[in-house]
N, C-alpha and C positions, 0 to 999 in steps of 0.2 A: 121160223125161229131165228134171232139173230144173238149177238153176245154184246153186252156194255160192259163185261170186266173180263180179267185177262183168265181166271179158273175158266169161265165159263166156256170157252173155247172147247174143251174138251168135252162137254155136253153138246155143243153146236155139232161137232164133228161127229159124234157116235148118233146124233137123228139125221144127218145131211150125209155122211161120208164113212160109215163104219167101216173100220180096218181089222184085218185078220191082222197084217203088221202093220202099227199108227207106230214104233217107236220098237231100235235096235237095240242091241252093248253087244260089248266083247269084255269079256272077261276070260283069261289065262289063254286067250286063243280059239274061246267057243263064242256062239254069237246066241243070245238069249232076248226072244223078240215077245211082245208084247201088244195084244191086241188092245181093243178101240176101250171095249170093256174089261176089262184086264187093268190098264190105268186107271179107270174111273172107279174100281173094285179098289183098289191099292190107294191111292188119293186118299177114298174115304175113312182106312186103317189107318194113314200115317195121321189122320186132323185128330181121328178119336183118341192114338196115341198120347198125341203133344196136349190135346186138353183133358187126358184123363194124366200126364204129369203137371198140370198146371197152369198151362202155358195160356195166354189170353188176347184175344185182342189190342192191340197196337205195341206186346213184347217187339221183342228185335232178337232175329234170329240169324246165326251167318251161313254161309255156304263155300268153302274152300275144298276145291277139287281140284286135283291135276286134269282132266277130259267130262266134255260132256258126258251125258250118259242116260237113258231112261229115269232112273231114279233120282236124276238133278229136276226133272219136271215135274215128277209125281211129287217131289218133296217141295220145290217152289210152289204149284197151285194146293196143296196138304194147306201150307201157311198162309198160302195168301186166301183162301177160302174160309177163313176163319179169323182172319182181319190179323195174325202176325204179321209182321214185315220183315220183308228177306232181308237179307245185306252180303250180296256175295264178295267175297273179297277174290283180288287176283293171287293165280298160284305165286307171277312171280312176285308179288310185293315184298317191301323189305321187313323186316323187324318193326322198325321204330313207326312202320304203316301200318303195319297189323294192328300193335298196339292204341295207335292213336285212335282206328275205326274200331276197335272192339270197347273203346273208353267211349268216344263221342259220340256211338250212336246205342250206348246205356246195352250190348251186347248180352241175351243172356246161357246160350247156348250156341251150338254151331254143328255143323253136319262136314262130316269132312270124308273122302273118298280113300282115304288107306294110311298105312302107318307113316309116310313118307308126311302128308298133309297133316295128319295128328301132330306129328313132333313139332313140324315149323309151327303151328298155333302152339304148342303148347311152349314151344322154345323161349315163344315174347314176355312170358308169367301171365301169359291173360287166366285171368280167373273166372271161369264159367261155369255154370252148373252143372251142364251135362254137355258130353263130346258124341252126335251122333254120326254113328257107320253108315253108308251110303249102300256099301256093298254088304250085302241079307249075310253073309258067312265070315265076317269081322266075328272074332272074341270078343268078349265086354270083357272089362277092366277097369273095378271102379266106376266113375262115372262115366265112364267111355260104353255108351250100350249100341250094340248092334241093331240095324234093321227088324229084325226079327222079334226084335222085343221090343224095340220101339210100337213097331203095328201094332194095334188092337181091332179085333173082328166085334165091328158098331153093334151094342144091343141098338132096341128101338129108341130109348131115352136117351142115344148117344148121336143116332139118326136125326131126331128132332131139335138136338142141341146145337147140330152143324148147319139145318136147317133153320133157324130160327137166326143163328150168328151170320150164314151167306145172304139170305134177304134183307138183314140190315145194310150189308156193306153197299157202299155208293160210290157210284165213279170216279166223283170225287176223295172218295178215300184214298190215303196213301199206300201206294202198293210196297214198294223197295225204295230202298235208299240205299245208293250206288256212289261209292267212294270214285273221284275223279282222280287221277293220278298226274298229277300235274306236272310240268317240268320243274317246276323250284316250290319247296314249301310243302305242307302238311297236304294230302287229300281234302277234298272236300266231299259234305255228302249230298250230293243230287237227288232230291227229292219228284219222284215221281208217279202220280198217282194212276191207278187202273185207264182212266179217262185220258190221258197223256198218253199209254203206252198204243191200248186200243185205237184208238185214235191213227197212230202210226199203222198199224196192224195192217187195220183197212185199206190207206192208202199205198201200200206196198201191194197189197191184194190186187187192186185195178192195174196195176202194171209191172207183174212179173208172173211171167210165164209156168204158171205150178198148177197142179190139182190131184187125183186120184191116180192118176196115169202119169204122175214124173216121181220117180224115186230120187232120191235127195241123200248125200251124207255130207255130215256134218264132224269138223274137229276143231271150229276155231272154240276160245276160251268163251261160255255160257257165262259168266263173270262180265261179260262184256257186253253192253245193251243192245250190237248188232247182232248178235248171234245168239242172244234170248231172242230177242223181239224175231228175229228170222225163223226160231223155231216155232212159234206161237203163230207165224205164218201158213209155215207148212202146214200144221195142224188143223185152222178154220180152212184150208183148202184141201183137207184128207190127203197129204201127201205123205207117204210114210219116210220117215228118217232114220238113219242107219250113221250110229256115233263110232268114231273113230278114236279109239284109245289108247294112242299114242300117235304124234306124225310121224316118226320113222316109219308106221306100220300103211301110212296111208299108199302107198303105188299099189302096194298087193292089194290092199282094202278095194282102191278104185276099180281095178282088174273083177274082182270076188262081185262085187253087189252091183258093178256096171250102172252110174248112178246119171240122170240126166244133167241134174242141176248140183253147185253147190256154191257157195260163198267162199271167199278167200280174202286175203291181205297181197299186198303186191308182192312179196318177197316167195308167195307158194309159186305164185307164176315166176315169178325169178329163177325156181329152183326148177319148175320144170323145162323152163328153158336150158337151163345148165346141162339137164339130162340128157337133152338132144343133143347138145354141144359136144358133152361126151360120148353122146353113140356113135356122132359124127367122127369123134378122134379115133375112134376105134374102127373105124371102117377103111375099105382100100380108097385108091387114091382117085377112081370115077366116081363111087359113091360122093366121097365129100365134095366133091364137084359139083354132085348135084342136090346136095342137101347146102352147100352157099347156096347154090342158085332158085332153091325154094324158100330159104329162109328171106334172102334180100329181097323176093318178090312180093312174101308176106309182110315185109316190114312198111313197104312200099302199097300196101292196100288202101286204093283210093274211096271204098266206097263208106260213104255216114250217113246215109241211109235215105235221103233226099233226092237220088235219081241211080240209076240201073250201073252195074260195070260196064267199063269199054271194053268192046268185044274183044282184043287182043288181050287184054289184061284176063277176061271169063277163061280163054281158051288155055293159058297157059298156066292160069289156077287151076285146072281140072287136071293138067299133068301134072303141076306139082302133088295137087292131091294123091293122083295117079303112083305117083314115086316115094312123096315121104310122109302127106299129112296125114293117110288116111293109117298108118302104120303109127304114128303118133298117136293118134286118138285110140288105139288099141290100146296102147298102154296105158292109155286113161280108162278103161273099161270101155271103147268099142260105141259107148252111147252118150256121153257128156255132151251136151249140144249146149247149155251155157254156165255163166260164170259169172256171179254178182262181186264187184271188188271195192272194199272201201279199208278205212279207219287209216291209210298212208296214199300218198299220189303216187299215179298207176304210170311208168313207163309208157306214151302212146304209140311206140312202136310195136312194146309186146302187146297192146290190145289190138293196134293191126293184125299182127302174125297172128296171134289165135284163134282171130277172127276170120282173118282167110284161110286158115285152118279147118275154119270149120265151126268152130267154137264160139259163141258170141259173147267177147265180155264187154261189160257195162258195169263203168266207172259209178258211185255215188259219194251220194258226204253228207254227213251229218255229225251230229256233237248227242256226250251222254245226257246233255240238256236239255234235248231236243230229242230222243226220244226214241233212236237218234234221227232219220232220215227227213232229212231237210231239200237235197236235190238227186236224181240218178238221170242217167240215160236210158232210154226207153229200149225196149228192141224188137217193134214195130217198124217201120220205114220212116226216115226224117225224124227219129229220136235220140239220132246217135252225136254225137262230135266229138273224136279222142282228144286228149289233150282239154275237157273240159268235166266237169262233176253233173255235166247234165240240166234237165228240167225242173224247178221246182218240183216236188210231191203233189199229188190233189190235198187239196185244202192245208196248204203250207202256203203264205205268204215268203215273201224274199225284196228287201230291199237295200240299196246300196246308200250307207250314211254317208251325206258331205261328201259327192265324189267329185274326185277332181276333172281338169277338162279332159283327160282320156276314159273316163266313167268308173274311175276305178276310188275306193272307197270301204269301210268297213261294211260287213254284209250284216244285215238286222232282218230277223226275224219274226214271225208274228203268227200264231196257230195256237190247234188243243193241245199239237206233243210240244210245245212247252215246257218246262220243271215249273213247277207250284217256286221255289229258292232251294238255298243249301242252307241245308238243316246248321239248325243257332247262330246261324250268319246275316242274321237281318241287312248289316249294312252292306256286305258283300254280293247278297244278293240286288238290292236297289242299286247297286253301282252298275251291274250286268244288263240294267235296260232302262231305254229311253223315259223321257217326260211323257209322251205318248202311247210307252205300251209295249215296245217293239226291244225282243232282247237280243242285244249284240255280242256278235258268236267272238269280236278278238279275233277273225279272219278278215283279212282286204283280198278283195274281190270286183271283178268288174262284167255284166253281163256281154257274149258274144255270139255271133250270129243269131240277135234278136232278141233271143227265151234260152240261149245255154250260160246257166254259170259256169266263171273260171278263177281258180283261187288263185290270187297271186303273192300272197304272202300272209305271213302272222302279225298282228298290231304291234304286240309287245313284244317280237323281235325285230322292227326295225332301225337300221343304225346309222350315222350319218359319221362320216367318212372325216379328214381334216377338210377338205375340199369346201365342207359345209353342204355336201350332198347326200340326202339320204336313198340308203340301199337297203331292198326288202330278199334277207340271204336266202328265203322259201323260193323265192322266184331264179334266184341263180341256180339253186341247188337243182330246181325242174329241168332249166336249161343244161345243167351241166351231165344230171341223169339220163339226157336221150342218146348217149354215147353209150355201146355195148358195152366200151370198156369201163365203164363205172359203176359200180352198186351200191355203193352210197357217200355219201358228198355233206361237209359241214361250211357254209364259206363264214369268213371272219371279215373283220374292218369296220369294227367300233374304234374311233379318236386315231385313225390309222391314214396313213394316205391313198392309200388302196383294199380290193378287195384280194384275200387268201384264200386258199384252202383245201381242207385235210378232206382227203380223198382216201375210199376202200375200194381196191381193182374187185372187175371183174374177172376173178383168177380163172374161172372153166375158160372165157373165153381170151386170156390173155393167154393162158397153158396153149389155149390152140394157136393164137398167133405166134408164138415162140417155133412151136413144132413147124410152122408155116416157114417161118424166115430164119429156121435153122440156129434161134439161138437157144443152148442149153437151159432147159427146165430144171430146178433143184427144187425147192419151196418157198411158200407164199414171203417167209423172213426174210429169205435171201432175194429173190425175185422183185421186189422194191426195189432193192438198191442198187440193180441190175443200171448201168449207162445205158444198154439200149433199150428196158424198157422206160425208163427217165423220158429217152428221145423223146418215144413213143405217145407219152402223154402230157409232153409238151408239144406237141405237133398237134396233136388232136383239141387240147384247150385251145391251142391256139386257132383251130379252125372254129369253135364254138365259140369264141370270143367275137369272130370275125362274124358269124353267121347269126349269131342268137342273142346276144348282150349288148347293152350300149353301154358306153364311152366309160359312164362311171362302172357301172357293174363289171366291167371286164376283170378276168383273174389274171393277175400279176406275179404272184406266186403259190408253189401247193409243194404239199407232202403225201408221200404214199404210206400208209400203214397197212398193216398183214393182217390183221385181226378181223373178223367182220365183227360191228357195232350189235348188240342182243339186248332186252329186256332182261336178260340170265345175269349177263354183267355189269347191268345198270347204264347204262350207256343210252338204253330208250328207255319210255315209258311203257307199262303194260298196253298201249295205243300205240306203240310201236312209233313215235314222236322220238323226236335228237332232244336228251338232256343234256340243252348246249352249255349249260352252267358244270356240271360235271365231265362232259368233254373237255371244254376248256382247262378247267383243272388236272385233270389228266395228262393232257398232253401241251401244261403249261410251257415246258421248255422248247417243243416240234413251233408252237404258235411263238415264241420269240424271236426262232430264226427265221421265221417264215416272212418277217419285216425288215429284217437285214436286207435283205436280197431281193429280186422281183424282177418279173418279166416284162418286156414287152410286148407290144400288141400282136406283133409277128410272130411271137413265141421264142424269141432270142433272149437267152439270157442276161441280165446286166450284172455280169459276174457268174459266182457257181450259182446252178441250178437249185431249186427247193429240193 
């Protein structure tokens, strides 16, 4: 048996991989799991429900949840089983986003996951017909009807109606349409059809390490076509998955279900790094001696997976192990052995450290246009390069438009995961791909060592300086990211004579260099504006300057802010992207003085410091 559309999965799974638990939740603190047939029991009440209220083939249905959840997938394949199309919308989108995607894509209902998601939809005046509960013990209210009364238990003529509407649908049919959150401007909606996603499905299937025997959890936003599509993984490989619902609660989560695998964003690895950093500060004064000296060893992990460690390097990862990683990984549940990371560029330091941790992470990239996954690193032997997004997918093409003589160039596309266009965007869409076929992702990129892509900037944020030189700020920003001390990085120098920029410390581990060099800790507001942490990260620019950047790219001057940047504050995209148009605005007055003044290559100031 195989599967050409994305419901069907869940039939593949209960003939090749039946699960006592195929799918978790946690609700109030209890964990409520759900076997193979159990979903597929549930599925078939939620389709009979929506077409016995009316609902029909190619409506537009939304889904706004705070967390994954079992019941975001039995209500996705419910709809898409029956030829509705989802449209999940992000928790954090704004108002005036809501609005636009429940206008644009003709929205007639919406499934929302508790009162908190109710209100924000209901806050925009979107008018829909019905508001459904995710969670079976919501009160209805009005149109607002619960779970519960949504299901309907299929007679036979409800059986045959589901049966009759799932054999028409075709791969090529449209599954969802997924609002893109762009840095400047309205969403758009990415149209993507079962045959697109599928498509992906499979090719993630041949190279990642899943099946019956790896338990999986899951908390990135299901709103997000990495981590739908990753769950529709799990599931044709009978991996059971256990949702996370809420991040704060994930460390205990990890501990509780002890999971092998899960997917992240670089900023979870940030935080567990952070963790360490404070266990570190909490410990006496041998310990942190040897938790530096385990960390700087991992950071310094030579192997990418193309020939063996050097023996001195084996032997003194096994004490590190010995000392701190293997107590690390306990806190992770004991069993996490890897970590797929994508949707932001992954520090290749921390995929070192994790990685001689113990832990294998592997960077990827893709775009929601694509379905997503366009390139990852393998975690086989000689599929690895940190510091790069990896291998093409199987049956993903990759090529570099018009590169220049260092091979670098916008990266274009060409495969089944695809988008079909964005929905009523005709011209928008033909603008996104070549004469010949091939759609261009707006990333510059250049391949390395042979077959690894490496992203080195965004099209349409590149800026050229007074010099008449252009600088692509993705690529300083990588550079300036492989410093502990920084956790995220905007650089400036559009019509400027130099490059800026606004800098967010890495406060865990600035806290610990403060304790280190005995200067007083107060808070993240005050500790900016600290002269010797100032020094500090002028000395450090200035060694990335000298080490990492050339001549034009070098940063000249910068500003420290206390705030870390969040999708909550609007500062990124639900993609976890710099809305560098809203920064800028922002911190229109910080970017004024930031060209007054400016450094030298040395890191000496010409004048006060930024």
């Amino acid at each position: 048996m195989d599967f050409v559309n994305i419901f069907g999965i869940l039939d593949y799974q209960q003939k090749r991989y039946p699960q006592n638990i195929a799918l978790a939740g946690r609700a109030a603190g209890v964990w409520h799991t759900w076997s193979t047939g159990q979903i597929l029991a549930e599925r078939e009440r939620i389709s009979a429900g929506l077409l016995h209220r009316g609902y029909r083939k190619g409506d537009r249905i939304g889904i706004l949840t705070h967390c994954g959840s079992p019941e975001w997938v039995i209500a996705d394949t419910a709809m898409m089983q029956i030829g509705v199309v989802s449209v999940p919308i992000h928790m954090t989108a704004r108002p005036d986003e809501i609005t636009h995607i429940v206008g644009n894509s003709g929205m007639k209902a919406c499934f929302v996951s508790n009162d908190a998601m109710l209100n924000k939809l209901r806050s925009t005046g979107a008018e829909l017909e019905s508001f459904f509960f995710l969670a079976p013990t919501s009160l209805p209210d009005g149109n607002v009807i619960s779970w519960n009364d949504l299901a309907r238990d299929p007679e036979e003529r409800d059986r045959e109606k589901i049966r009759y509407i799932t054999e028409g649908i075709q791969p090529d049919d449209l599954a969802t349409l997924l609002y893109t959150s762009g840095t400047t401007g309205q969403p758009k909606g990415v149209m993507l059809t079962h045959a697109n996603i599928v498509s992906n499905i499979k090719s993630v299937l041949a190279i990642v390490p899943v099946g019956p025997d790896v338990t999986a959890v899951s908390f990135l936003p299901m709103s997000h076509i990495f981590e739908r599509m990753v769950t529709y993984v799990y599931l044709a490989a009978g991996t059971p998955v256990w949702y996370v619902d809420a991040l704060e609660h994930l460390p205990g989560i990890l501990t509780e279900v002890k999971p092998h695998f899960f997917t992240a964003v670089p900023r979870i690895l940030e935080r567990m790094y952070e963790r360490l950093l404070e266990e570190r500060n909490r410990s006496g004064i041998l310990s942190r001696k040897i938790m530096d000296w385990a960390i700087r060893l991992g950071e310094r992990y030579p192997y990418s997976g193309e020939r063996g460690i050097p023996a001195d390097y084996f032997i003194k990862r096994l004490l590190a192990d010995l000392l701190v990683f293997r107590h690390w990984r306990k806190k992770m549940g004991g069993r996490i052995r890897y970590i797929a990371v994508g949707a932001a560029a992954l520090q290749p330091r921390l995929g070192r450290l994790f990685s001689a941790a113990g832990i294998d992470v592997r960077e990827g990239y893709g775009l929601t246009e694509t379905s997503p996954v366009i390139a990852f690193n393998r975690f086989e032997p000689g599929g690895v390069h940190f510091g790069t997004v990896g291998i093409p997918a199987p049956g993903v093409e990759v090529r570099i438009g018009e590169p220049d003589e260092q091979g670098e160039g916008e990266i274009e596309v060409k495969g089944p995961n695809v988008m079909t266009g964005y929905y009523t965007l005709p011209d928008e869409t033909a603008a996104r791909f070549t004469t010949d076929g091939w759609f261009k992702t707006g990333d510059l990129g250049k391949f390395a060592f042979k077959r690894f892509l490496m992203i080195t900037g965004r099209k349409s944020e590149v800026f050229k300086t007074t010099s008449g030189k252009f600088v692509a700020p993705a690529f300083v920003e990588q550079q300036l990211m492989a410093s502990p001390l920084i956790s995220q990085v905007m650089a400036l120098g559009l019509n400027q004579p130099f490059v800026a920029a606004l800098i967010v410390p890495n406060f865990p581990f600035l806290e610990n260099w403060c304790i280190e060099n005995k200067v007083h800790w107060t808070s993240p507001q005050f500790m900016v504006l600290n002269p010797k942490v100032e020094k500090l990260f002028r000395l450090e620019i200035a060694h990335l300057n000298e080490e990492r950047l050339g001549p034009v790219e070098k940063v000249r001057a910068f500003h420290l802010l206390h705030e870390p940047w969040t999708s909550e504050n609007g500062l990124l995209t639900p993609t976890l992207k710099l809305r560098r148009d809203v920064l800028s605005r922002q911190f229109q007055a910080e970017i004024a003085q930031l060209f007054d003044r400016k450094m030298d290559a040395a890191g000496d100031p010409d004048g006060e410091a930024a």
